[in-house]
C-alpha positions as CSV (number, residue, x, y, z in Angstrom):
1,X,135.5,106.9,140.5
2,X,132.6,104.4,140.2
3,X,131.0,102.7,137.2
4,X,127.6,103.4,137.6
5,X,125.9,101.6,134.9
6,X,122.1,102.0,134.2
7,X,120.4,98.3,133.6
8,X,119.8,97.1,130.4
9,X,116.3,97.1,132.2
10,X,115.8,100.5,133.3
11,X,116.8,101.1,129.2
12,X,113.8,98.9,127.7
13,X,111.1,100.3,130.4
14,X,112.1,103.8,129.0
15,X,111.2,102.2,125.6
16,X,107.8,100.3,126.7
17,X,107.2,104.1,128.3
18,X,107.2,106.3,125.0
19,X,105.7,103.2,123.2
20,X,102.5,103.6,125.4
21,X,102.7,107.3,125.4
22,X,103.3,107.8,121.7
23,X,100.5,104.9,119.7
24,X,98.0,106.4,121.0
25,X,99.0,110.0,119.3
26,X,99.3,108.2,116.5
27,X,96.0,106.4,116.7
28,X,93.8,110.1,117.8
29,X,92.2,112.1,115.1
30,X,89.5,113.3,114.4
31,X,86.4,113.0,111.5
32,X,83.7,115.6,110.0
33,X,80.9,114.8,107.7
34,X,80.4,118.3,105.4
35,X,77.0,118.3,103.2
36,X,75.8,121.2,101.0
37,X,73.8,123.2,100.3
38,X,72.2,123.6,103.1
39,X,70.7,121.2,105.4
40,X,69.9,118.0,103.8
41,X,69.3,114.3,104.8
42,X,71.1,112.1,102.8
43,X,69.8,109.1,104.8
44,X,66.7,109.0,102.2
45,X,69.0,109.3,99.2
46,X,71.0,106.9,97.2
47,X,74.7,107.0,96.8
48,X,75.4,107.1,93.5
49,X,79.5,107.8,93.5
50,X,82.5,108.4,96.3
51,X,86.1,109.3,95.1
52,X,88.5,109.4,97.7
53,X,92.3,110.7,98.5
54,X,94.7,110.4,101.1
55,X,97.5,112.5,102.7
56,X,100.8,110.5,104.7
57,X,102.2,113.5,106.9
58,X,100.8,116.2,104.6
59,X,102.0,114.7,101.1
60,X,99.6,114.4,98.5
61,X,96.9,113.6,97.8
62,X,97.5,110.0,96.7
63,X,94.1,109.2,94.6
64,X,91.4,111.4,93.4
65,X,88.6,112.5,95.1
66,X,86.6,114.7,92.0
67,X,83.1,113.0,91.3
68,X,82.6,111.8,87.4
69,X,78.7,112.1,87.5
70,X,76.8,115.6,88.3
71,X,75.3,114.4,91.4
72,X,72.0,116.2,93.4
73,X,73.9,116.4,96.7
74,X,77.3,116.3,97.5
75,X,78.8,115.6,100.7
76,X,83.0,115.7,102.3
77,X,84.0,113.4,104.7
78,X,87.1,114.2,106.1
79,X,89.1,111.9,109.1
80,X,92.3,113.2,110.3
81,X,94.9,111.1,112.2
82,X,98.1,112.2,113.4
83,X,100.3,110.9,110.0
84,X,97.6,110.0,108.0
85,X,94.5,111.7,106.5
86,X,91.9,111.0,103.7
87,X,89.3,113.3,101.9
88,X,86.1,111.9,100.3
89,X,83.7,113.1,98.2
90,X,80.0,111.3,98.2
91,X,77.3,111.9,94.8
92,X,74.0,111.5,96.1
93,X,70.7,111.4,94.1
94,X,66.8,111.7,95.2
C-alpha cells in the first residue's frame, strides 16, 4: 500500500478557501429605516433622543432601546448582520 499524504499546503488553501467564502456571510445584512405614523420627513425635524439595543446570534437585547421623552415622531432603525443585530429607536420633534 502507498502513503499518500495530502500537503500541508493543499490543507491551508482549503482554509484560505472557507475564510474567503465565509467573512463575507458574516459581513452581509441588511438595514430598514421604519417611521410612523404615516409618511413623514424627519429631515426638517430635530432629533431630540435615540436608545438603542443589540442582539449577538439572537440573545438579547443587550441595552435599551425605550425613548424617556414623549417625542412628536418616532422612527426604528433596524440593521441585521449575520451574528449581530441592533434596534434603535429615534424621538423627533417639529
Amino acid at each position: 500500500l502507498s502513503d499518500a499524504r495530502v500537503p500541508k499546503e493543499s490543507g491551508m488553501k482549503n482554509i484560505c478557501l472557507l475564510a474567503v467564502l465565509f467573512i463575507p456571510l458574516l459581513a452581509s445584512g441588511c438595514a430598514q429605516k421604519i417611521t410612523g405614523p404615516g409618511p413623514i420627513d424627519t429631515s426638517v425635524m430635530r432629533k431630540v433622543e435615540e436608545q438603542c439595543a443589540a442582539y449577538f446570534l439572537g440573545i438579547g437585547p443587550f441595552g435599551d432601546s425605550s425613548l424617556k421623552q414623549k417625542p412628536d415622531t418616532i422612527q426604528y432603525t433596524v440593521h441585521n448582520y449575520f451574528i449581530y443585530s441592533t434596534f434603535c429607536t429615534e424621538g423627533y420633534n417639529k
